[in-house]
C-alpha positions as CSV (number, residue, x, y, z in Angstrom):
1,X,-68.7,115.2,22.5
2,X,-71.6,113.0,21.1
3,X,-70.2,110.1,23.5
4,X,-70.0,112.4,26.3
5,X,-73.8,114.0,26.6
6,X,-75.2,110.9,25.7
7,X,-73.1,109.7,28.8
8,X,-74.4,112.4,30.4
9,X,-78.2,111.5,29.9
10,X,-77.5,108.2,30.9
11,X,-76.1,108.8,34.3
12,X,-78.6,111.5,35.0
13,X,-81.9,109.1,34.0
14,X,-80.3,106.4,36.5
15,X,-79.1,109.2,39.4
16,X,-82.9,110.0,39.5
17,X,-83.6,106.5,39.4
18,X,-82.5,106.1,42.3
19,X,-83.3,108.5,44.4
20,X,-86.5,108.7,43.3
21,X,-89.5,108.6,46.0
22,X,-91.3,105.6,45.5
23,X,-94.9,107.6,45.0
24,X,-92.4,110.0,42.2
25,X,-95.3,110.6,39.6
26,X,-92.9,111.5,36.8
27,X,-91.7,107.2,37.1
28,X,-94.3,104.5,35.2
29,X,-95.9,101.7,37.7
30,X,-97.7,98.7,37.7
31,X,-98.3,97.1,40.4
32,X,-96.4,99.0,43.5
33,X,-93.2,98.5,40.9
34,X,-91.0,100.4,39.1
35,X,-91.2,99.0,35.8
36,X,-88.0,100.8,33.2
37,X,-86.2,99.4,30.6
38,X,-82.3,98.8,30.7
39,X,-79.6,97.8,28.4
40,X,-78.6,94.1,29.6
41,X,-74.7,95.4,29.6
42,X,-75.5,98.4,32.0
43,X,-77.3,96.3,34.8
44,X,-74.1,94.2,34.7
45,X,-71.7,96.9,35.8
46,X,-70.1,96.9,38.6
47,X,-72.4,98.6,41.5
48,X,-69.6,100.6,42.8
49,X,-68.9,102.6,39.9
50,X,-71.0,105.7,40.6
51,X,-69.0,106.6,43.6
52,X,-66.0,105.0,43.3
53,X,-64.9,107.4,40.5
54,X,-65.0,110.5,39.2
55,X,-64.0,109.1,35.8
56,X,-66.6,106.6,35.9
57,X,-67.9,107.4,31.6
58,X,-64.2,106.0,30.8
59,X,-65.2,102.6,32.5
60,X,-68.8,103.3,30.7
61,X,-67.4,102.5,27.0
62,X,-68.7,103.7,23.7
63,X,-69.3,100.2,22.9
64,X,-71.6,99.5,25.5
65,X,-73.5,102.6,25.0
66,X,-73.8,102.5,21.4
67,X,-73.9,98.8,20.0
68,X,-76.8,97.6,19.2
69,X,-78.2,96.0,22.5
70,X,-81.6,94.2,23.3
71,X,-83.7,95.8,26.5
72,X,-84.6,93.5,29.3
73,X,-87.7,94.6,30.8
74,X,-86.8,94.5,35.0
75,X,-89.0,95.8,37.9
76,X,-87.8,97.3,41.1
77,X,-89.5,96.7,44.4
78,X,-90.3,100.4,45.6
79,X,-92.4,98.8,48.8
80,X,-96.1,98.5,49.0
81,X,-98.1,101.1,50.2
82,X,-98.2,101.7,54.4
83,X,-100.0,98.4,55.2
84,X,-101.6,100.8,58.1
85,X,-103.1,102.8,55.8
86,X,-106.0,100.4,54.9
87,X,-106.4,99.0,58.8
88,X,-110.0,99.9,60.3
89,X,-109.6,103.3,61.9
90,X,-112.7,103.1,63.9
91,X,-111.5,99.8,65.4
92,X,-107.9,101.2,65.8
93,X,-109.5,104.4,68.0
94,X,-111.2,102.0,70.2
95,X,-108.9,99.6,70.5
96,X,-106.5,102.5,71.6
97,X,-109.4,104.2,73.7
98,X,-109.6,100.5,75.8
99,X,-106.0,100.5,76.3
100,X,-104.9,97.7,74.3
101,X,-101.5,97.6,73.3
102,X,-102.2,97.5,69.6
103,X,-98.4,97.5,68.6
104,X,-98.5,94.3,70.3
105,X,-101.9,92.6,68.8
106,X,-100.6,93.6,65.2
107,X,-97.4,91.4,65.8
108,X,-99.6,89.0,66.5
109,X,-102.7,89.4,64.1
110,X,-102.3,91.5,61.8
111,X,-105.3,90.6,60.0
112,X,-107.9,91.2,62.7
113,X,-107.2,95.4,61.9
114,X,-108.6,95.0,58.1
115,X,-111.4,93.3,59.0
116,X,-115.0,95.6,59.3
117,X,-117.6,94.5,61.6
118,X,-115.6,93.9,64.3
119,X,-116.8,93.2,67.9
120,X,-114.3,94.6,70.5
121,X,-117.2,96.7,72.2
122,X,-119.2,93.4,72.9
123,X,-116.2,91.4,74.1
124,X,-115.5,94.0,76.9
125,X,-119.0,94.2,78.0
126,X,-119.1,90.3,77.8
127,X,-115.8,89.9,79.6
128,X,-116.8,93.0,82.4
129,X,-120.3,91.3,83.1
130,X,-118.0,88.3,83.7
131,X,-115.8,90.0,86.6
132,X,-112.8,91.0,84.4
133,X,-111.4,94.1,85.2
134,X,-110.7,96.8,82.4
135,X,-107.0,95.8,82.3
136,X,-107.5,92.5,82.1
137,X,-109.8,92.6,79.0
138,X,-106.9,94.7,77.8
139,X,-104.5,92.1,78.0
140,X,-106.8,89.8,76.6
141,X,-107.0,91.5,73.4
142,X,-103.6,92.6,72.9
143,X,-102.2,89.0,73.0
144,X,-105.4,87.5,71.1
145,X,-106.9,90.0,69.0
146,X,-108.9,87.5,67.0
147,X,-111.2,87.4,70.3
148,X,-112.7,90.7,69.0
149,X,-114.4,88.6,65.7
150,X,-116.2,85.9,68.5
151,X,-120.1,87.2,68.4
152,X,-121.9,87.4,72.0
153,X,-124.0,84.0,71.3
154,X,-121.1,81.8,70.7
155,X,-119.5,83.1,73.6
156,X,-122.2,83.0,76.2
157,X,-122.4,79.3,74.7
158,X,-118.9,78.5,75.4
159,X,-118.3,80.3,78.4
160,X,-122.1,78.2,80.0
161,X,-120.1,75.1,78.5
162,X,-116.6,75.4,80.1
163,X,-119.2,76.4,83.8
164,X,-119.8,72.8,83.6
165,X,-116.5,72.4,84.4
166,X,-115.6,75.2,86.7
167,X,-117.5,76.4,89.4
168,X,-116.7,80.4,88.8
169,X,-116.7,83.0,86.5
170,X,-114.0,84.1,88.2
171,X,-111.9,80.7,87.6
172,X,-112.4,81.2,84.1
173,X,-111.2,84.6,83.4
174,X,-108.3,83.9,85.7
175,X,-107.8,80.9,82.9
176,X,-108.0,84.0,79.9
177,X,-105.9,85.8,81.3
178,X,-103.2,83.7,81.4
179,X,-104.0,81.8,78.3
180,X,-106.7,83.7,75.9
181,X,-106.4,81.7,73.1
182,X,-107.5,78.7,75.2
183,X,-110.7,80.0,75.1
184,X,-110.7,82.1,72.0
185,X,-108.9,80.1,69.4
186,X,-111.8,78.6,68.4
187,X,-115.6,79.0,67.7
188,X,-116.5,75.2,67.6
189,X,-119.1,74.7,70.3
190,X,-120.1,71.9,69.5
191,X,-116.5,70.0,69.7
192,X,-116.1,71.2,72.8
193,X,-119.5,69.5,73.9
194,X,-118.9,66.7,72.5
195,X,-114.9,66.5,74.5
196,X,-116.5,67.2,77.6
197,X,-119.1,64.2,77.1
198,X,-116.7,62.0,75.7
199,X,-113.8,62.4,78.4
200,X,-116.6,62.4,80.9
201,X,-117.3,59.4,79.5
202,X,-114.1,57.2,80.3
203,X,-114.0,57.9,84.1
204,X,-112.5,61.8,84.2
205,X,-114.2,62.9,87.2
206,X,-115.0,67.0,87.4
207,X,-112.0,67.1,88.9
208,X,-109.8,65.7,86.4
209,X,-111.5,67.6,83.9
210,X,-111.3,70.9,85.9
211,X,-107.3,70.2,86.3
212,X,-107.1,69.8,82.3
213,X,-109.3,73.2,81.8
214,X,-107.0,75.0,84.0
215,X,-103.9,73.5,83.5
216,X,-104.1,72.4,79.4
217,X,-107.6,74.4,78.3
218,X,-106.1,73.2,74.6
219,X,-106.8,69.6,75.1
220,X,-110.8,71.3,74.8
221,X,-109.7,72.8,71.5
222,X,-108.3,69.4,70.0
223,X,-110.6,67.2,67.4
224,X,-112.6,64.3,69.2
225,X,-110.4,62.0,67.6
226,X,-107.8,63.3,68.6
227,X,-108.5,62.8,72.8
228,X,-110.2,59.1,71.6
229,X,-106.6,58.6,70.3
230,X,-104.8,59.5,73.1
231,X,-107.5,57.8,75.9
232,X,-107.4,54.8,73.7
233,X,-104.0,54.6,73.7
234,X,-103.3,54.9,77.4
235,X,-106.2,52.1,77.5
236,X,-104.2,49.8,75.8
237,X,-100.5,50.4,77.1
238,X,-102.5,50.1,81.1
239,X,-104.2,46.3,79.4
240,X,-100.6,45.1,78.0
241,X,-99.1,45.8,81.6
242,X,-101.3,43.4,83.0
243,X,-103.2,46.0,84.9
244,X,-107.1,45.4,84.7
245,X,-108.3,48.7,85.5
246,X,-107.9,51.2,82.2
247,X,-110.2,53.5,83.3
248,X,-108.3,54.1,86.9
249,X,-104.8,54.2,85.0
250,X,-105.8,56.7,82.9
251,X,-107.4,58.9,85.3
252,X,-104.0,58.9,87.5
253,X,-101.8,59.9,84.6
254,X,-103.7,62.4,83.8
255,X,-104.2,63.7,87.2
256,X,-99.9,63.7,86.9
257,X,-99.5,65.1,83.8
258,X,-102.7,67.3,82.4
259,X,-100.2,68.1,79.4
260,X,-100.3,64.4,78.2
261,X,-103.4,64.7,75.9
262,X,-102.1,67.7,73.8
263,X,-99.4,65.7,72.7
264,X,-98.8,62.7,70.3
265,X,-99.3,59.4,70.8
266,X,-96.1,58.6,69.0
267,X,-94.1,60.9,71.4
268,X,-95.6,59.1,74.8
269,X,-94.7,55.7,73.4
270,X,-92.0,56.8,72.7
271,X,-91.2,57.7,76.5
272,X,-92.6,54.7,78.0
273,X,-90.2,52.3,76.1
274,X,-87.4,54.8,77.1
275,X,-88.3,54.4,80.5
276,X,-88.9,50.2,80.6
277,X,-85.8,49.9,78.6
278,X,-83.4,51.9,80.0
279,X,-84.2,51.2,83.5
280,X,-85.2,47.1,83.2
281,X,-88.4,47.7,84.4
282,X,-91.0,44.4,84.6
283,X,-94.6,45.5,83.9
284,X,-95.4,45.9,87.8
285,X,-92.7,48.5,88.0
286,X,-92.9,50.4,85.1
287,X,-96.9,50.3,85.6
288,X,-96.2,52.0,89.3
289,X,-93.4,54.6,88.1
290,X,-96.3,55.7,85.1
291,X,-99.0,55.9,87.7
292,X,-96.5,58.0,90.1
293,X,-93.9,60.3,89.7
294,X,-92.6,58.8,86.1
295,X,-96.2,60.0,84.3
296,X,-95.0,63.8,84.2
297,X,-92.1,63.5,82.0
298,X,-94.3,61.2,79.1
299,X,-94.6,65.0,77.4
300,X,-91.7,65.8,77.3
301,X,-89.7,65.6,73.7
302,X,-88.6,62.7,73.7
303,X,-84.5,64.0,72.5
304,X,-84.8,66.7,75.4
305,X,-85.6,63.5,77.6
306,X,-82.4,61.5,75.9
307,X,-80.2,64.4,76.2
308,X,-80.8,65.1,79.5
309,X,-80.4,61.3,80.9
310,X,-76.9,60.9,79.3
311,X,-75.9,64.7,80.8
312,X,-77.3,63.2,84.6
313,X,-75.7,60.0,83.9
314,X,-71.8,61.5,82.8
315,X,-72.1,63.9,85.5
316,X,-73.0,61.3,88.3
317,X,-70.8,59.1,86.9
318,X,-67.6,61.4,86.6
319,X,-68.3,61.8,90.7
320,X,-68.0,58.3,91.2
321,X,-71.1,57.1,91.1
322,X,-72.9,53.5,89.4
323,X,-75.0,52.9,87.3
324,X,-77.6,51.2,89.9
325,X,-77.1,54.6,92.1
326,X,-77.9,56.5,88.9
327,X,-80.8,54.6,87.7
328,X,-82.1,54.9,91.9
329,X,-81.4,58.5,91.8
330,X,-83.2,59.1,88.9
331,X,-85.9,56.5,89.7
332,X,-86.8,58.2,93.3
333,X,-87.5,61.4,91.7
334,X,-87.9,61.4,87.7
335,X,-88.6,65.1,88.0
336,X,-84.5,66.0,87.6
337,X,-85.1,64.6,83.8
338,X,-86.4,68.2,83.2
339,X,-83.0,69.6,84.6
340,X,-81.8,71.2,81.6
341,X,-77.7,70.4,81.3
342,X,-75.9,73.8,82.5
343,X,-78.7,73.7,85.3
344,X,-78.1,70.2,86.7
345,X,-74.6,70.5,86.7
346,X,-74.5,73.9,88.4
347,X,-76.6,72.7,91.2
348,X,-74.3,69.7,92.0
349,X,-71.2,71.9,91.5
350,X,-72.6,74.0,94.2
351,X,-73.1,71.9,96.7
352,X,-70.3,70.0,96.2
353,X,-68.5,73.5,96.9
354,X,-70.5,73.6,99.7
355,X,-68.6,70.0,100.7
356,X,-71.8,68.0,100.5
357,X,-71.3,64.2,99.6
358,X,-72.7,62.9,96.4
359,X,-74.3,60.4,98.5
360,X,-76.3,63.0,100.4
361,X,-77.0,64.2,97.1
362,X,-78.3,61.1,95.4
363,X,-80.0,60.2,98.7
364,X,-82.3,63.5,98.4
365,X,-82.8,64.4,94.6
366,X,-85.9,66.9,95.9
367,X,-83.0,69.5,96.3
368,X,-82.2,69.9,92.8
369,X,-85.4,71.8,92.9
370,X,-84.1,74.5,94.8
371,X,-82.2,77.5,93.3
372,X,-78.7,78.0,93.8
373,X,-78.9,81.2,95.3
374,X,-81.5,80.1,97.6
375,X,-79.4,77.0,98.1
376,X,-76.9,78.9,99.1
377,X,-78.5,81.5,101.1
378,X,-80.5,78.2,103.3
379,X,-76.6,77.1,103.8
380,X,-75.4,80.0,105.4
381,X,-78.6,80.7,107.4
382,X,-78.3,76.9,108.9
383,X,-74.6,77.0,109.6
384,X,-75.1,80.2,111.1
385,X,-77.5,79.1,113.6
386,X,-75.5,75.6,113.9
387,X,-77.2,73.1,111.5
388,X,-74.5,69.9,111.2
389,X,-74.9,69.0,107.4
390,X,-72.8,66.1,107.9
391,X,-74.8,64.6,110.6
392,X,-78.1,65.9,110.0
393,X,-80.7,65.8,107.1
394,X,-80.3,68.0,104.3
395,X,-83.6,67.5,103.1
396,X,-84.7,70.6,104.5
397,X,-82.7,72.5,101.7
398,X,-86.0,71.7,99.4
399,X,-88.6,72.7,101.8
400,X,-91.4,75.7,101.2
401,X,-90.5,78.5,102.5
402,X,-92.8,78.9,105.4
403,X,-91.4,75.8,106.6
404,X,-87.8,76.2,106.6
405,X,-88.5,79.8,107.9
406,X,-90.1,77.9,111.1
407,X,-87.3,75.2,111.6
408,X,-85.0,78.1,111.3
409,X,-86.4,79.7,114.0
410,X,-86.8,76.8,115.7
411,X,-83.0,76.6,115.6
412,X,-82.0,79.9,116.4
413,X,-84.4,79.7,119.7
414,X,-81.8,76.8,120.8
């Protein structure tokens, strides 16, 4: 009888254990725990035992119960208190009252809804006197909340320092909208000056430095070392391939690839010796494929670049073709490097369905470009109005859309 209440006791202490509600006043706390003491024996029982039995106290032996036992002191997470609960309301309301999605901005900084003083009524007057809309200034919060801490004078001083570069408001908030943090992630005003000066500085014309604004606004964000690094860099690679003119190579690669200068040096050498290596290119080749078409893929990652050259490569070669025709292929338009695997070869499985020669293929690269359904809807629309693939170009395949749409109707006319 003895064995059975205190049995008894037990169970019921640890049944209201555990269904306690973590805020339960009648359970001891310390900090957001649930702090109880426990015979080492009884936590090592199986977990099952309270439902898998009704004659559970057998399993629960006298020994265990009454042997002398030492108590383990454990804690139990019962989950902090709501996290909401200590957010801002004030911001919340007019966050909510400027239609931000704010289930979206506290994925994203959750942070920003603690903080007091906040400045989200300044930003949208900024941002309005700027010619963003309502929605726009939205958006603009909701995927960069942290905007809301910038005060007015640091951003009328970076917004007059990036019109140096562009010649519109307008431009600019097109630029936030598609990428707020480019302008928001940080407060540093003075390296921004000092990046525009310096890049300025090596022979970036406003144009070059209005492509990098809109195209890689982070490259504005980087340290000054960091840009020196990568302009020093490209200085030296243009010097040691004979080339003269550092100043003029750099300002064509970046006029190809604005990307280039948020990336490591390490990762661009790394592509340039791919490139001279794997296609034996002298100096005076590799120097005109980096100054052309070959200067967009020096971003890339330099395994995505590998993997995809030995996918191009097998494919090509399982349809008979050489090496020299790969390397040409590949050569004429490096672009099909960024042909992920499945997509390359679905494109040449289709129009090899379609009963187009792998020459005609290789011969016009620009095609890969093109969609497969909008490959195959051009096909049917051509043969349809009696376009001879095998004795005409098929170059057309890649062309914009107004002007296929006009050689189509050029052809249906006949």
């Amino acid at each position: 009888m003895v064995l059975n209440s205190l049995s008894t006791v037990v169970f019921e202490n640890f049944l209201h254990f555990l269904t306690c509600s973590p805020t339960d006043s009648s359970i001891p706390k310390g900090l957001g725990y649930l702090t109880i003491m426990a015979p080492r024996n009884f936590l090592c029982m199986r977990n099952n035992f309270l439902f898998g039995s009704r004659c559970w106290m057998i399993r629960f032996s006298a020994e265990i119960l009454l042997k002398s036992v030492s108590f383990r002191l454990f804690s139990v997470k019962c989950g902090n208190a709501d996290s909401k609960s200590s957010e801002n309301e004030e911001l919340l309301n007019n966050l909510l009252t400027m239609g931000v999605d704010v289930d979206m901005a506290r994925k994203r900084q959750p942070g920003v809804f603690n903080r007091m003083g906040t400045k989200e009524q300044d930003l949208k007057m900024f941002l309005l006197s700027k010619g963003a809309s309502k929605e726009v200034v939205a958006s603009i919060i909701s995927r960069y909340p942290r905007a809301i801490t910038r005060t007015h004078e640091s951003l009328s001083k970076r917004w007059d320092l990036w019109r140096k570069i562009m010649t519109s408001d307008l431009e600019i908030v097109n630029i936030l909208e598609r990428s707020p943090e480019s302008f928001f992630r940080s407060n540093n005003n003075l390296n921004l000056e000092n990046n525009i000066k310096f890049l300025s500085s090596v022979g970036l014309t406003h144009k070059c430095l209005c492509r990098l604004l809109t195209n890689a606004p982070r490259t504005f964000s980087n340290s000054l070392d960091l840009n020196k690094q990568m302009i020093e860099f490209l200085q030296e690679v243009c010097l040691s391939l004979g080339h003269n003119k550092p100043r003029d190579f750099v300002k064509k690669i970046i006029l190809k690839n604005p990307f280039i200068l948020i990336q490591s040096t390490k990762r661009v050498k790394t592509n340039i010796e791919f490139l001279q290596s794997t296609f034996n290119l002298d100096n005076e080749k590799l120097l005109v494929l980096l100054c052309g078409p070959g200067a967009k893929i020096l971003d890339l990652s330099n395994d995505y670049v590998n993997r995809n050259y030995t996918n191009i490569k097998e494919k090509l070669f399982s349809l008979g073709c050489t090496e020299e025709e790969i390397h040409k292929f590949i050569l004429r338009y490096p672009d099909v490097i960024f042909l992920g695997e499945k997509k390359f070869n679905d494109k040449i499985d289709c129009l090899k369905e379609e009963t187009f020669s792998i020459s005609q293929i290789i011969e016009n690269p620009r095609i890969l470009d093109t969609s497969i359904n909008t490959l195959k809807s051009r096909i049917k629309e051509l043969v349809n109005a009696g376009y001879n693939f095998s004795t005409s170009n098929i170059a057309l395949l890649s062309w914009s859309q107004k002007r296929y749409k006009a050689k189509l109707k050029k052809l249906n006319i006949e």
